[in-house]
N, C-alpha and C positions, 0 to 999 in steps of 0.2 A: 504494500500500500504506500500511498504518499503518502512522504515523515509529516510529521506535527511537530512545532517546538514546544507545545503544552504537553504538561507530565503528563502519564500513562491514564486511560479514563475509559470507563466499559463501556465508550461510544467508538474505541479506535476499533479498529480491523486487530484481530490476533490469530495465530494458526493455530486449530485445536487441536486437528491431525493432520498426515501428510495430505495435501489435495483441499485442505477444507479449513476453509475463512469464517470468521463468525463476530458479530457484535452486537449491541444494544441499540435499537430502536431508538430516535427522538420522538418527541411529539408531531413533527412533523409527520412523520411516516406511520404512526401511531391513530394518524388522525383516518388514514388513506385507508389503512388496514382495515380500520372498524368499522368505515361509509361503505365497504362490499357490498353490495346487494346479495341477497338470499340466492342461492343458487350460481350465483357467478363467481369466477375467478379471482377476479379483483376488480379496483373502483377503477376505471382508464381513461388516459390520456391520447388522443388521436391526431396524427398529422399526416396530411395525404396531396400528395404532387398528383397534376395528373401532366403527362410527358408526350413529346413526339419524337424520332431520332432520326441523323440524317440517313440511317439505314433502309429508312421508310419509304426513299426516292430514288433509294440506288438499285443497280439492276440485277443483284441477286438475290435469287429465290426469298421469298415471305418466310416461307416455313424456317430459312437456314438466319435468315437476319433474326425473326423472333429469337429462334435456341441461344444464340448469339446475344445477344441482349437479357434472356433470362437467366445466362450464365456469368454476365457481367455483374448483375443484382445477387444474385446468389453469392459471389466472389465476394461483394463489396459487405454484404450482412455478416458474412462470416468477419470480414477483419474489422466491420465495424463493434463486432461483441469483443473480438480481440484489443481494440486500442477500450473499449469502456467496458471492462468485464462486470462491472454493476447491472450492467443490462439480464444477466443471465442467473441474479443472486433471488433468491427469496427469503419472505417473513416466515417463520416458521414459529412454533412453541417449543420452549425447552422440557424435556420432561422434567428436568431435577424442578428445576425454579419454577417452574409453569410461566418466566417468563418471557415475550418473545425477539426472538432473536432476528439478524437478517444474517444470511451464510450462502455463503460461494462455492461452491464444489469445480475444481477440476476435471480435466476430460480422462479416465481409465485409458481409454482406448482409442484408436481413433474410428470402431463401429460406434461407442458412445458417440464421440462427436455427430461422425452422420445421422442417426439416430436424432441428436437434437433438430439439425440443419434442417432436417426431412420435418421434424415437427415445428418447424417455427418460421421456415421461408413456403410460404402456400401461395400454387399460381391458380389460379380462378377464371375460368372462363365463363360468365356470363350471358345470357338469353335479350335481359333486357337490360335496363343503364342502369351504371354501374352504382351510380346516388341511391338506387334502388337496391340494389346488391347491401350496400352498408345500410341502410334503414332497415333490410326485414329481413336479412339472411345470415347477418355476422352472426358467430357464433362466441361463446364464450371463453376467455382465454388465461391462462394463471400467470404464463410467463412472456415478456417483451415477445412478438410477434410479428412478423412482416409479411401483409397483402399484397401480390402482384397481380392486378385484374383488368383484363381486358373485355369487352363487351362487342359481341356479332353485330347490336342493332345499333352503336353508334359509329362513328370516322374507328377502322380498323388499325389507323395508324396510331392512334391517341391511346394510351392505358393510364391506368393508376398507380400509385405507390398506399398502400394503407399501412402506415408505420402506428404500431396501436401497444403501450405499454401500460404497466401497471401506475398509477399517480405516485404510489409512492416511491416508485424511482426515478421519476425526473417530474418538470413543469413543463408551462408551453412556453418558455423562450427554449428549454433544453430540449425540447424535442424536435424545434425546426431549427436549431442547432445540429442535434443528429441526423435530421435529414437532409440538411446541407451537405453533412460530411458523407451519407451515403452516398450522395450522388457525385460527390468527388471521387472517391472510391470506385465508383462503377465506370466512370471516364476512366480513369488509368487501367481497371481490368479489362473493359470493351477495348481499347485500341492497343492496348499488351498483347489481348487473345493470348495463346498457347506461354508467351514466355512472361507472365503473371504467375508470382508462386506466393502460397500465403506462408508466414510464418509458423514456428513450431510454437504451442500452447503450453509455456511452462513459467512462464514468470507473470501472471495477469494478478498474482498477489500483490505487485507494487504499482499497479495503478485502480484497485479497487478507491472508489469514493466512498469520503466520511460524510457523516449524516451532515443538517443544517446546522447545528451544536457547534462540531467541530471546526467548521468551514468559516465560519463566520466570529469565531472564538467566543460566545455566546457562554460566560460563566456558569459549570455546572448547578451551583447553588445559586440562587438570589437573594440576596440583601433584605433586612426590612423593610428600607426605606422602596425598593422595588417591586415589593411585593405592595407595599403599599397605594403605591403608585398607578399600580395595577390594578389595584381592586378602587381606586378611588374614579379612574377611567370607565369602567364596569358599572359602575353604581350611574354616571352621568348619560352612559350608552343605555343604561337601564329608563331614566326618563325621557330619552331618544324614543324608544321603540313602546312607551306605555302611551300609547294613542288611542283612541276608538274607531279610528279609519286608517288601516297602513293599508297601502295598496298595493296589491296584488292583479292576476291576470285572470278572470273571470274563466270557467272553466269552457270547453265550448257548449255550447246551445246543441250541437248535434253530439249525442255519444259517442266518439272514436274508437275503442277499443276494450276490452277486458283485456287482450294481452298487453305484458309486460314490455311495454319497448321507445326505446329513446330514437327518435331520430332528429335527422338534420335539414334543417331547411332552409336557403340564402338569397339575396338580392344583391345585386350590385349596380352602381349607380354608374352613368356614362361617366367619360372623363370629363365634358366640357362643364358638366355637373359637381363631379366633384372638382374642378376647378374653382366654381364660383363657389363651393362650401367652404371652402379653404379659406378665399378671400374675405368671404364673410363671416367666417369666425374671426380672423383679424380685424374686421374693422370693429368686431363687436365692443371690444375692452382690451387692453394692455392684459396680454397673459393669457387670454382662453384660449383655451386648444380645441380640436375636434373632440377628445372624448368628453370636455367640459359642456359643449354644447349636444354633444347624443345621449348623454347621460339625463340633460333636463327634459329634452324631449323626449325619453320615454317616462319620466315621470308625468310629465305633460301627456301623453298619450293612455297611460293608465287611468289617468285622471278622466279623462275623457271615456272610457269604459265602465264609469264607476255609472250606480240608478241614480239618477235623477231624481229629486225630491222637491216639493212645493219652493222651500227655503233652499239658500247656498248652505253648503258645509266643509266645514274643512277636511282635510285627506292628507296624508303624509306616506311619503318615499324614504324607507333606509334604504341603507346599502353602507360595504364597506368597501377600502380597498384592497386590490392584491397586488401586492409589492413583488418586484422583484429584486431580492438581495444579491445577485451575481456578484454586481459591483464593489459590493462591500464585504467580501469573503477574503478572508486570505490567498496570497497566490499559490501552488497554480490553482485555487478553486473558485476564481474569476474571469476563467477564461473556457473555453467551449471545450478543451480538453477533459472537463469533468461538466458535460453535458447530462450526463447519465446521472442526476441527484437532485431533486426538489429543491435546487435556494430560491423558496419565496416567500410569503408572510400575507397575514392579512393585519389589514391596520386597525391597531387597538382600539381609535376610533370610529363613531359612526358616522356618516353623516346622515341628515334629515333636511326634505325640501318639503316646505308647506306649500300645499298648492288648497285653492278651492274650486269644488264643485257646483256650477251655477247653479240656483233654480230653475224650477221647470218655464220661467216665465222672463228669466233672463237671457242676454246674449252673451256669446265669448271672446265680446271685443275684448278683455281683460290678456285672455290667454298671449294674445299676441305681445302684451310688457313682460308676462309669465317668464319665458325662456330666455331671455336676455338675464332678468334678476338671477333667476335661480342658475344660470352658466357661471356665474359670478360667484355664488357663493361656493358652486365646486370648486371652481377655482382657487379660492382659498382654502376650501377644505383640503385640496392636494396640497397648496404651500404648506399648510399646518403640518402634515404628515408623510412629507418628502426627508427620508432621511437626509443627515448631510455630512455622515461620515458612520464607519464603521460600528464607531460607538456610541450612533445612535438611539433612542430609546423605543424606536420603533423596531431597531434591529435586537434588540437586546430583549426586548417581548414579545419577539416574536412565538416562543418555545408556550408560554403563558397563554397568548391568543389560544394556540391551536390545542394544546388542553384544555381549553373551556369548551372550544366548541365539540371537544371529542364524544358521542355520544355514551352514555351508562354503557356495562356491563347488560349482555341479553336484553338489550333494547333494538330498535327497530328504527335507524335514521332516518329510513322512506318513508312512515308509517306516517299518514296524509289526518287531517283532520275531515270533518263532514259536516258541509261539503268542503271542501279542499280547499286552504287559502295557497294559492301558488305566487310567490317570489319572483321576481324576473329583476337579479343583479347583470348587468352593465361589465363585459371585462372589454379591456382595450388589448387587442394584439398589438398593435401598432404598424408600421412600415412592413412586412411580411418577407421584403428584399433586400431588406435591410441586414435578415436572417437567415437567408438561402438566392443564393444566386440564382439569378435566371435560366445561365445557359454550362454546361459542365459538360465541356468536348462534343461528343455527340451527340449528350440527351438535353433538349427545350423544355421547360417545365412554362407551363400553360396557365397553372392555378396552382394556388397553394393554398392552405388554410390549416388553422389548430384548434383543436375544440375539445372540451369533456364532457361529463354528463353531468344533469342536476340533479340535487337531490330532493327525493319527496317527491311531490305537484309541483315544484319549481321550474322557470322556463330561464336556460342559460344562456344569455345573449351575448354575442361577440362581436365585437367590431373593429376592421381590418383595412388594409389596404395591398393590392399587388398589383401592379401593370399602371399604376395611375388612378386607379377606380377605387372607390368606397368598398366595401362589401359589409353587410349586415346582415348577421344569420343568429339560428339558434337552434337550441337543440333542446327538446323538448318531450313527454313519456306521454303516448298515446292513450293511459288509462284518461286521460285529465285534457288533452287536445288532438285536436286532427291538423296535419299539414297545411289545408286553404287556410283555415282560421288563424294560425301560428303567421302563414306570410303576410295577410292581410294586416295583422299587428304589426309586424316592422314595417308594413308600408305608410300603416300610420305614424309611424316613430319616424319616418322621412318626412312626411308631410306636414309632421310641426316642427322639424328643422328647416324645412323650405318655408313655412309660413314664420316663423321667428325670425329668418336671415334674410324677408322681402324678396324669396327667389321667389321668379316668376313659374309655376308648378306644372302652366301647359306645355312645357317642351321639356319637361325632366320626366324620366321613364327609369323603373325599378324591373330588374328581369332576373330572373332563377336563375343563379350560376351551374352551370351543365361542370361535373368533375372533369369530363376532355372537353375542350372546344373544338372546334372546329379549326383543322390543322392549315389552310388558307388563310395566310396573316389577314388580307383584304375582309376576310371573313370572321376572322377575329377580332377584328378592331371597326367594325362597322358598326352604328347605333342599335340603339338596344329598342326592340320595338314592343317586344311581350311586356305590357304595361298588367299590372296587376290591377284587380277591381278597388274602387275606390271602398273601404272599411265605411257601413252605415252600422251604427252605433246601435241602433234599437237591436239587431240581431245578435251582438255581443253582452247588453247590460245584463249581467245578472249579480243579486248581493254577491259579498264577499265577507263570510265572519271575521273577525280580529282572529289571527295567531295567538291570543291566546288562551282558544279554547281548544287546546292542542291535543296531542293523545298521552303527554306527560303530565297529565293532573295529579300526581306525586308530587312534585318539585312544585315548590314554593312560588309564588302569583309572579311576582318581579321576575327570578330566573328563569322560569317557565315562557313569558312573551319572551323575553332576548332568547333565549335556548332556539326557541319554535321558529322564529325569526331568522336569527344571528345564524345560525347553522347552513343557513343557503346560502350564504355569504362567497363560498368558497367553491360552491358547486360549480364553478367554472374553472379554477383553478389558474387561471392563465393571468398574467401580469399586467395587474393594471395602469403599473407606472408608467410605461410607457406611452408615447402621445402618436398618435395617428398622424403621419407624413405623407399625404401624397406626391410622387415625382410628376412635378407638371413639365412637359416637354414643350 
């Protein structure tokens, strides 16, 4: 493993026996472990390219360029476990302690090896697209995993990458981190062909990653005065979230589903569109960024789904945010070489935007000053809780947050209230190119995106950028919504950032992002015309109880709303410090 200069601590990596790496869990990963859903593997992390290669216009054979290229992927998976062998470690239970542990095993043999390889690089060919393929066909998985899927019924030249890991081994900067580096990997093994050889599997114990703890030198014990510090946060986060109206996303009006299942559903805005967003969040105020102004509009847009009643009433938006600590870890655990490890954090604070509910008898000329103020106040809520150095106290609680939000012992995190209040937190991916290059020797990558799952009834929204364009998607559990309803909500979430920023709404258009596009640049970068239906409200109001009339009616009235609450917070996982960039050409 990488040294640490802090004494010895049962969070470092230790050899128990020969072949086999073992240590103690942080809270971080502690948290990931317990959010499993009943019957799955683990809670996951997904990032997925979808590619075209210049193999795809040259004039040998399909059959022989595919092999070609799935041998290139297969090459690059294997050295990519080789350079982050985190990727291939699991949480396990100790018998002695009953406590649990995370542990590396080495390859016996090299059948073991293939064995694994055979279980964890899966090529897929698909019937119909491939969006479809991951919404209702993934199957469940325990260990880091990689999808290679191509699809008959769309451009045959176009596939997919589905890189899908457990949370608690990395976040979404680390994971389009590792998929960057796969697809460097797979350039040098595609144009190597035959004199490409991988390394031998025998020293992957000194580059095992330490937990967030370590990485970040995040003191094992805390202080009083830290502890108190922390519980005096908590207590203010506590009259944050004791509202009578927190808003949520109204479940759909048509039943979607009894099966259990998350999918993904996305928009992306033209470029000349997100051009003018960009500018118009600058002219808004000194300092707001894009996620400061999609953040109010979808509060604003919640707001807007809530019943209408004689009188106004007020209505309030949590949320918190998801930090990413990369920067403030020690080296090397600040750079993409320990991609393979969760450094992220949610911020100890909450924030709250009060917005109201017209009466049935008012108009929403209001809403339009709405998004402007409350951009603003995120805004400051970020300055507030932007660390600004390693030993910061955002970085230093982070281990603290994510204990609190850990759920009990044989408790049940998804376990929905009735009817279901569903959450919809706000993560910012940010620049998306920022984090995986566009083009790597042969292989174009077309799209890219990172996303998790929510928990409960929660709808987890993300919000990105690649090629120039916005994208706004989410991912969402079919018990609680259907896909039209789900898009039709983030088109509303555009539509009060077009109406707060004076864009003019008749020549902006939102369209499903397809995982391949269409491998004709001319075709790709042509206006976007699949305009989504305009969201009429009356078909979405329906009540929404307070969180906290949750399924933990054990636990104490105050920790009971933040718990019910506060627990979604993370259900995205993905970093919200980061600020949305679009590259205008």
């Amino acid at each position: 493993m990488a040294s640490l200069e802090s004494k010895s601590s049962r969070f470092q990596w230790e050899q128990s026996q020969p072949g086999v790496w073992e240590r103690d869990i942080d809270e971080c990963e502690e948290f990931y472990k317990l959010s499993t859903r009943k019957g799955d593997g683990c809670y996951p992390v997904t990032a997925c390219a979808s590619f075209v290669t210049e193999s795809s216009t040259a004039t040998t054979g399909k059959e022989d360029s595919q092999l070609r290229i799935d041998d290139a992927l297969r090459k690059a998976w294997s050295m990519l476990n080789y350079e982050h062998p985190t990727l291939r470690s699991r949480i396990e239970r100790d018998d002695e302690s009953g406590k649990w542990k995370r542990t590396y095993s080495t390859f016996p043999n090299e059948d073991e090896k293939k064995c694994w390889l055979d279980l964890t690089f899966k090529v897929v060919d698909v019937e119909g697209e491939v969006i479809e393929w991951f919404n209702n066909e993934t199957a469940s998985f325990e260990i880091s995993t990689l999808f290679l899927v191509g699809s008959k019924k769309e451009d045959e030249a176009c596939r997919a990458i589905f890189l899908r890991c457990p949370h608690d081994i990395t976040d979404g900067v680390g994971i389009l981190q590792l998929l960057d580096r796969l697809f460097a990997l797979a350039a040098l093994a595609y144009e190597q062909g035959d004199k490409y050889t991988l390394p031998v599997w025998d020293d992957e114990g000194t580059r095992l990653s330490p937990c967030l703890r370590l990485a970040a030198a995040v003191p094992e014990s805390f202080s009083e005065d830290q502890t108190n510090r922390f519980q005096d946060i908590q207590t203010r986060n506590g009259a944050i979230y004791n509202h009578p109206s927190l808003l949520g996303l109204p479940p759909s009006s048509i039943a979607a589903t009894s099966q259990d299942k998350r999918q993904r559903v996305s928009l992306s805005v033209p470029k000349v569109t997100t051009e003018r967003v960009l500018r118009g969040c600058k002219g808004l105020a000194p300092g707001v960024s894009v996620t400061h102004v999609f953040m109010s509009a979808l509060a604003l847009a919640l707001s807007e789904l809530q019943p209408q009643k004689e009188e106004s009433y007020p209505v309030r938006y949590v949320n918190h945010s998801m930090m990413n600590l990369r920067p403030y870890c020690l080296e090397p655990y600040n750079t993409p070489k320990h991609a393979g490890a969760p450094y992220h954090a949610v911020s100890a604070e909450a924030l709250g935007i009060d917005l109201d509910v017209p009466g049935s008898n008012e108009k929403n000329a209001d809403q339009l000053k709405s998004l402007p103020q409350a951009a603003i106040k995120v805004r400051d809520f970020y300055k507030t809780i932007r660390p600004l150095s390693s030993t910061d106290e955002q970085v230093i609680l982070a281990p603290l947050m994510f204990k609190a939000l850990t759920p009990p012992p044989n408790s049940d995190p998804h376990a929905a209230s009735d009817p279901p209040f569903c959450p919809v937190p706000l993560s910012s991916i940010g620049n998306v190119a920022s984090m995986v290059a566009a083009n790597h020797g042969p292989f174009e990558l077309t799209n890219v995106w990172a996303a998790s799952e929510p928990i409960g009834a929660g709808v987890a929204v993300f919000l990105g950028t690649w090629d120039g364009q916005i994208e706004l998607s989410a991912v969402f559990d079919t018990r609680y919504h259907d896909a039209g309803y789900v898009k039709k909500f983030l088109d509303r979430i555009l539509n009060c950032v077009y109406r707060g920023l004076g864009i003019d709404n008749e020549h902006t258009s939102a369209t499903q992002v397809a995982v391949c596009e269409d491998t004709d640049v001319k075709k790709r970068k042509r206006a976007d015309t699949e305009t989504l239906d305009k969201v009429e409200g009356s078909s979405l109001q329906r009540p929404v109880k307070s969180p906290a009339r949750s399924p933990l009616k054990e636990r104490p009235e105050l920790e009971n709303v933040q718990r019910q609450a506060s627990k979604k917070l993370v259900e995205t996982g993905l970093d919200e410090q980061l600020e949305v960039r679009a590259t205008a050409k």
